[in-house]
N, CA, C and O atoms as a printed pandas DataFrame, in Angstrom:
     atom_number atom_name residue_name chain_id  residue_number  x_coord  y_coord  z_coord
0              1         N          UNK        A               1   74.297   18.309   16.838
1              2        CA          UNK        A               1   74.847   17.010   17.207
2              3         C          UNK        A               1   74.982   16.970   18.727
3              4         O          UNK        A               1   75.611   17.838   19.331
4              5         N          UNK        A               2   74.401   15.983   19.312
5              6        CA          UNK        A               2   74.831   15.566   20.393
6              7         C          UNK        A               2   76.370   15.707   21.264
7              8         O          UNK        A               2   77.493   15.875   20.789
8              9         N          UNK        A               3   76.050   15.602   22.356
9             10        CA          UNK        A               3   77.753   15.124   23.167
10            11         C          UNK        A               3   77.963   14.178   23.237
11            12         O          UNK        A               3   79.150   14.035   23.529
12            13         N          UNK        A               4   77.081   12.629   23.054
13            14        CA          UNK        A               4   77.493   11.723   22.653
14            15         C          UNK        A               4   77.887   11.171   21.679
15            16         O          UNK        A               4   78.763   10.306   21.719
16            17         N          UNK        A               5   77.339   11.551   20.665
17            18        CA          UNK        A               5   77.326   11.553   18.972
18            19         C          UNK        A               5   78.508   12.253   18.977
19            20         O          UNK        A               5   79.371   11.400   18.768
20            21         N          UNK        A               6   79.097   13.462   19.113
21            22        CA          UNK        A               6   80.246   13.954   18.884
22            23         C          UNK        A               6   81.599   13.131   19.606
23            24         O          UNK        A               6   82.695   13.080   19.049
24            25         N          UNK        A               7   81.307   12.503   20.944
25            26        CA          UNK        A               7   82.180   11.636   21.692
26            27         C          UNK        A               7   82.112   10.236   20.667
27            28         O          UNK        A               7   83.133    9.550   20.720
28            29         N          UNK        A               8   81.557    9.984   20.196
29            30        CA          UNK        A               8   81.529    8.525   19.910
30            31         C          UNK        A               8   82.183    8.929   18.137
31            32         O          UNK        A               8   83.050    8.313   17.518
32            33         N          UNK        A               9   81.551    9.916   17.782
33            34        CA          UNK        A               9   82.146    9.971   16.518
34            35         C          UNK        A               9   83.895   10.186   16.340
35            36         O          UNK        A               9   84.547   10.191   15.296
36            37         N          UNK        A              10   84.339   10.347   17.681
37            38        CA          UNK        A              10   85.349   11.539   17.525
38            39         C          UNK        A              10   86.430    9.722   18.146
39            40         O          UNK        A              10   87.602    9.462   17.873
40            41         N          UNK        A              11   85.524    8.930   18.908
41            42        CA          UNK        A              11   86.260    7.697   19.084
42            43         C          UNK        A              11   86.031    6.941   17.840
43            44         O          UNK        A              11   86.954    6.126   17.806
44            45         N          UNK        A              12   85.448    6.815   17.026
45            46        CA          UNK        A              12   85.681    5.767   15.826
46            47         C          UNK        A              12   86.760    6.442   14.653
47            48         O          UNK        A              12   87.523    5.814   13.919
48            49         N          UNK        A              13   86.581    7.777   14.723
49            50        CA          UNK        A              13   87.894    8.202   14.054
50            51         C          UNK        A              13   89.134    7.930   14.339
51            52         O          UNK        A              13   89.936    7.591   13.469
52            53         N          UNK        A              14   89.531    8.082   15.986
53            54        CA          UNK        A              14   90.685    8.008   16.577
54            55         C          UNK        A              14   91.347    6.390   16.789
55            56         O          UNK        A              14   92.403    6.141   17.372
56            57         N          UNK        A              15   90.392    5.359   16.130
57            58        CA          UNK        A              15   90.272    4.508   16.596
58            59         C          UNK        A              15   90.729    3.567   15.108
59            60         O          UNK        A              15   91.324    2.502   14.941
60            61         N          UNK        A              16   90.140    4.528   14.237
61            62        CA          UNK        A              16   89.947    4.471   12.620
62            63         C          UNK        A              16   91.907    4.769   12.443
63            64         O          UNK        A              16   92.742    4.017   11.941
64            65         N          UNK        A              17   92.056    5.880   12.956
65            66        CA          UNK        A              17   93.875    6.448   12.784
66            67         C          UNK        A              17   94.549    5.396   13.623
67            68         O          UNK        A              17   95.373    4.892   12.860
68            69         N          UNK        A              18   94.629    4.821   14.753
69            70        CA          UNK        A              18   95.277    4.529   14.988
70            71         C          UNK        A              18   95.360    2.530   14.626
71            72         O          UNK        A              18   96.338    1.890   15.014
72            73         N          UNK        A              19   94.274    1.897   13.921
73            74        CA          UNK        A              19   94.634    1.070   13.660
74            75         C          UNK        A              19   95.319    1.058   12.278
75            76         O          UNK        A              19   96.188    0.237   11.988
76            77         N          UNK        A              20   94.796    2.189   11.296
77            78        CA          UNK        A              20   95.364    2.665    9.866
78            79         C          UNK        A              20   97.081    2.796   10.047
79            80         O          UNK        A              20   97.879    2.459    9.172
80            81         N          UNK        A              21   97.516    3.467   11.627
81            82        CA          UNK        A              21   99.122    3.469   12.024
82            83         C          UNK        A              21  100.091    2.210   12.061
83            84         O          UNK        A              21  101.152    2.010   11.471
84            85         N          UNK        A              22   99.306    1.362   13.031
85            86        CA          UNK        A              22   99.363   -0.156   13.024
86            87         C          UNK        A              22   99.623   -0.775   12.318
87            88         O          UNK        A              22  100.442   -1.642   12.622
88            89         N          UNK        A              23   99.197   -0.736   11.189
89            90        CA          UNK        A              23   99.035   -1.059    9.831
90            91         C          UNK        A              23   99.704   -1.294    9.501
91            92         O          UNK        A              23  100.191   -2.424    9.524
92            93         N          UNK        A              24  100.362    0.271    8.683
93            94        CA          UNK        A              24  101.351    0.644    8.226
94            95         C          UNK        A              24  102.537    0.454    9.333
95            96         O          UNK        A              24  103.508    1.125    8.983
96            97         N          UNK        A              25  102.735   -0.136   10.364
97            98        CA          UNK        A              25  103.417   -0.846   11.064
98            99         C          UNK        A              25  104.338    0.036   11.990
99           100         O          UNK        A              25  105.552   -0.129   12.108
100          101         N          UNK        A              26  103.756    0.781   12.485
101          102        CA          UNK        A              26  104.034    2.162   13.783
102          103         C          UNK        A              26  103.364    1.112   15.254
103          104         O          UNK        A              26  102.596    0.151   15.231
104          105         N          UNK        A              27  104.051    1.807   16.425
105          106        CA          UNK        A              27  103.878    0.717   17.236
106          107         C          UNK        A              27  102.465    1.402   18.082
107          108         O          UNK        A              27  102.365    2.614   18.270
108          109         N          UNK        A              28  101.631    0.598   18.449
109          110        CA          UNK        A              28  100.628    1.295   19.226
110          111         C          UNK        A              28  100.658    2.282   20.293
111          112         O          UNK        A              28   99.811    3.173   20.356
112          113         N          UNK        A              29  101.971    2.107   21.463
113          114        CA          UNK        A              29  101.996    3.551   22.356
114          115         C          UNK        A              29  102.871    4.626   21.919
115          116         O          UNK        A              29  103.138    5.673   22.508
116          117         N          UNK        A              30  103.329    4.144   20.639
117          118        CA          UNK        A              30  103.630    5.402   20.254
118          119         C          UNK        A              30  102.948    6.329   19.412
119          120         O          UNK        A              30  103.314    7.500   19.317
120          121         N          UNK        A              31  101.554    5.654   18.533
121          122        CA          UNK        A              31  100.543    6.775   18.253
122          123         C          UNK        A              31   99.597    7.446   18.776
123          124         O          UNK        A              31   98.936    8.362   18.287
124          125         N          UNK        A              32   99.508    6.584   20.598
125          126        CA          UNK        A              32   98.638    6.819   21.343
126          127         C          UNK        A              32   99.491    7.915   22.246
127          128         O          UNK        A              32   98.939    8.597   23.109
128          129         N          UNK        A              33  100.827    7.997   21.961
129          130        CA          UNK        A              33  101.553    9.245   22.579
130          131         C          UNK        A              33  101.801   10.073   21.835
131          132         O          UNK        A              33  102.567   10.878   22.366
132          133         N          UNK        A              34  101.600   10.286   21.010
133          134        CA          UNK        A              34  101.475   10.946   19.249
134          135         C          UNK        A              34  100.162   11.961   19.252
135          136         O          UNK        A              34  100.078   13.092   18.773
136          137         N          UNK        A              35   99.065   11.093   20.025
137          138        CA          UNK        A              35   97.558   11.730   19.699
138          139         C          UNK        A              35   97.679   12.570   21.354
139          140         O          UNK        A              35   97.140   13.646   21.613
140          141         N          UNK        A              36   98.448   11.822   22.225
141          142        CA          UNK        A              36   98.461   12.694   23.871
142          143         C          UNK        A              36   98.988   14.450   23.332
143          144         O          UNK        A              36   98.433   15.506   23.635
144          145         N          UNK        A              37   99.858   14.306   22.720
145          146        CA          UNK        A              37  100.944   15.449   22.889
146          147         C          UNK        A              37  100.272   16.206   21.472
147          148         O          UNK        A              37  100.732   17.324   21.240
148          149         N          UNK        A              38   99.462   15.805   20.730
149          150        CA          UNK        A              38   98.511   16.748   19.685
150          151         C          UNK        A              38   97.626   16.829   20.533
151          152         O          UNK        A              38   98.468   16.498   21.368
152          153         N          UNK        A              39   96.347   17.005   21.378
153          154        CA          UNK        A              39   95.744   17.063   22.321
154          155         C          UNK        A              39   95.910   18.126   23.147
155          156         O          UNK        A              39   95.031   18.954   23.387
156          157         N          UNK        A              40   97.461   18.129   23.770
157          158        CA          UNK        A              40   97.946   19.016   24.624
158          159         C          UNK        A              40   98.469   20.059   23.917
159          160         O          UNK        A              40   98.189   21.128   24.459
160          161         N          UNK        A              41   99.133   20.178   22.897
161          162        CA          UNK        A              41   99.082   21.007   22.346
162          163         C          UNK        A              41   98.106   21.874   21.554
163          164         O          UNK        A              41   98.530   22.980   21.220
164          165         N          UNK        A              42   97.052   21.590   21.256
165          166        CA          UNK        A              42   95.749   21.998   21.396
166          167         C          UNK        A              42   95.159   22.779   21.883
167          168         O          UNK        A              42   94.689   23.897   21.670
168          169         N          UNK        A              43   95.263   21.677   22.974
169          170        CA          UNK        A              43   94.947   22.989   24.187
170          171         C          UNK        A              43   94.893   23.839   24.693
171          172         O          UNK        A              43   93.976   24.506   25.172
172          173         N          UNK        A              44   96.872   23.983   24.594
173          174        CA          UNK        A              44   97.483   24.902   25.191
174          175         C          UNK        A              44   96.872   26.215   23.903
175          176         O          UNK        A              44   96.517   27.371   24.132
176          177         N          UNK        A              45   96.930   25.582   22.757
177          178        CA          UNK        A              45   96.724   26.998   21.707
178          179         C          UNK        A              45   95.050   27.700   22.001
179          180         O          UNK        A              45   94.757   28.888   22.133
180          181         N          UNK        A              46   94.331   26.737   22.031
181          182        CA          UNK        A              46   93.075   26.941   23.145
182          183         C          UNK        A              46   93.014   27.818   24.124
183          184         O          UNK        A              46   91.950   28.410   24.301
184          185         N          UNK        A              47   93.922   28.033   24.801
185          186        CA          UNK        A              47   93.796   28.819   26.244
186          187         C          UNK        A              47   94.615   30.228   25.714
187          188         O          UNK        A              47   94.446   31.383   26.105
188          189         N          UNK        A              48   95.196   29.909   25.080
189          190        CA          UNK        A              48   96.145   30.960   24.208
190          191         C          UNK        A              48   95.213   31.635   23.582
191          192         O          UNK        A              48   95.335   32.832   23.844
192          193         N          UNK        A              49   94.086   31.358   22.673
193          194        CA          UNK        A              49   93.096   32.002   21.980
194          195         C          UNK        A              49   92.133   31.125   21.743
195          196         O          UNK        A              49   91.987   30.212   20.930
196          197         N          UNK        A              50   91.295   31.718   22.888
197          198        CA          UNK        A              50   90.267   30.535   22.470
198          199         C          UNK        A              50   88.761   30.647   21.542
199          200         O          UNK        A              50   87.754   29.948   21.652
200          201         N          UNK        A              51   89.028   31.765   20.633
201          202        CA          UNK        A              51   88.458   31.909   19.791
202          203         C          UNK        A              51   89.206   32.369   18.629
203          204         O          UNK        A              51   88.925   33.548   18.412
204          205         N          UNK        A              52   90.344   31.741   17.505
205          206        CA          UNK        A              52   90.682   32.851   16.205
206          207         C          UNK        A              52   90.568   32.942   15.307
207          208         O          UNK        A              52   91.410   33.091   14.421
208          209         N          UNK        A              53   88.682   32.831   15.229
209          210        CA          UNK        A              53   88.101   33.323   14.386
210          211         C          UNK        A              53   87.851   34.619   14.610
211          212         O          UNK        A              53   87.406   35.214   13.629
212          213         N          UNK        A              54   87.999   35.273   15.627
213          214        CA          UNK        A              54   87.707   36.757   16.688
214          215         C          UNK        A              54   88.996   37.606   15.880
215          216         O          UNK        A              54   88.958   38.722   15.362
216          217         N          UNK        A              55   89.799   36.923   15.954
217          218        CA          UNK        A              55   90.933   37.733   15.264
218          219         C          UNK        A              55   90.962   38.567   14.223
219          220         O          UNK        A              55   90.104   38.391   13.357
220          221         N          UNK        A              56   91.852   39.563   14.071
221          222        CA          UNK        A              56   92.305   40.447   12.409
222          223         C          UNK        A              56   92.855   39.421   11.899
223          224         O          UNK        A              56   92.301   38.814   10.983
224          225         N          UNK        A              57   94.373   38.939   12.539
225          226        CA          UNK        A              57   95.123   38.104   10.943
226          227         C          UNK        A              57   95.276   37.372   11.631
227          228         O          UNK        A              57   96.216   37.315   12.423
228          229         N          UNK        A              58   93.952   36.238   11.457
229          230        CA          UNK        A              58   94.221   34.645   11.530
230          231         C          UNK        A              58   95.433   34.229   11.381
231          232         O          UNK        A              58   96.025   34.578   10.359
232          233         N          UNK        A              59   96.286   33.158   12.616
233          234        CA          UNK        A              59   97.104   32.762   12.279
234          235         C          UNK        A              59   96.263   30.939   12.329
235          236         O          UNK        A              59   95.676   30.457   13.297
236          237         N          UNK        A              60   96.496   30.257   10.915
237          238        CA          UNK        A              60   96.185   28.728   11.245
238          239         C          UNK        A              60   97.624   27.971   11.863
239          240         O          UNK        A              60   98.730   28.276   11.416
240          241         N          UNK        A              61   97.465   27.097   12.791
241          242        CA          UNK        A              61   98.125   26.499   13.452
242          243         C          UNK        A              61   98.691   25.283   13.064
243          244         O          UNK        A              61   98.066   24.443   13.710
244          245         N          UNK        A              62   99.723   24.577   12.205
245          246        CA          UNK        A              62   99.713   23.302   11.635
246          247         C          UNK        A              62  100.163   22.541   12.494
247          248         O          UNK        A              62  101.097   22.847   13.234
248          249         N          UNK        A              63   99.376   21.113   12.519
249          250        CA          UNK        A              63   99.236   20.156   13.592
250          251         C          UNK        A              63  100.865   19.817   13.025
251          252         O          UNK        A              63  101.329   20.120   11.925
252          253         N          UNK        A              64  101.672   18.965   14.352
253          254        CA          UNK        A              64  103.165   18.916   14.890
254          255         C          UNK        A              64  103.670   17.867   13.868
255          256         O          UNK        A              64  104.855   17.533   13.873
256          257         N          UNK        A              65  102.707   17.305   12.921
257          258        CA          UNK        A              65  103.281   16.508   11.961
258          259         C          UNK        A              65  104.036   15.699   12.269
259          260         O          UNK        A              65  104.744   15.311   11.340
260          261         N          UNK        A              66  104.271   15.075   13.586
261          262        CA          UNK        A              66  106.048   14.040   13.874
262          263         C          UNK        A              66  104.873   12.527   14.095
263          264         O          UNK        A              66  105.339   11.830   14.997
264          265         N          UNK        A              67  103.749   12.001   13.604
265          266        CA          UNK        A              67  103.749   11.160   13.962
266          267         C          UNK        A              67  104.596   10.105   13.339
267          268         O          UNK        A              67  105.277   10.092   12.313
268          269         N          UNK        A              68  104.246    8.846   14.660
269          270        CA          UNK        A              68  105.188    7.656   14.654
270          271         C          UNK        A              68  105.739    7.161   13.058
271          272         O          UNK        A              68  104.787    6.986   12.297
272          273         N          UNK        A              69  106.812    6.964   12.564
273          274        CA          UNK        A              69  106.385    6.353   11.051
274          275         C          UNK        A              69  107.189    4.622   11.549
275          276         O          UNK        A              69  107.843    4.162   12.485
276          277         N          UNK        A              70  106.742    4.264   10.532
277          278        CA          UNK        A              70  106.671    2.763   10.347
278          279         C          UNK        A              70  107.895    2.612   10.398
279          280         O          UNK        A              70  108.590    3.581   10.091
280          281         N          UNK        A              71  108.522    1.385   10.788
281          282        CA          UNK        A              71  110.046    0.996   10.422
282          283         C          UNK        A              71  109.655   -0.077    9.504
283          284         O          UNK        A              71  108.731   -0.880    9.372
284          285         N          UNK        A              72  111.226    0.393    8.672
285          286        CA          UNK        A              72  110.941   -0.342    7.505
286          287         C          UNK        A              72  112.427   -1.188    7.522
287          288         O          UNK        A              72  112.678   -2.011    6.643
């Protein structure tokens, strides 16, 4: 796959989540600060190990789970 194909795929998903948030009636800068701070945290686990599949005992990392929820 391409770097565009992977960029463009990776924007219709993000694009796909955050109107699906909307939706369900979460406010827009707060899923777009939702997706900043999963990103950065990412990262940071990235630079931390940036391969752990290299590893003995895989640790998987579960994404921060706090996005925005809807007010009801």
């Amino acid at each position: 796959m391409s770097k565009n194909n992977w960029q463009a795929g990776l924007r219709a998903k993000l694009e796909q989540l955050v109107d699906d948030c909307v939706v369900a009636g979460a406010r827009q800068q707060d899923v777009f600060d939702t997706i900043i701070k999963e990103i950065v945290n990412l990262r940071a686990a990235l630079e931390r190990d940036p391969d752990p599949a290299e590893d003995d005992a895989a640790v998987i990392e579960e994404p921060a789970n706090d996005w925005p929820a809807a007010d009801k």
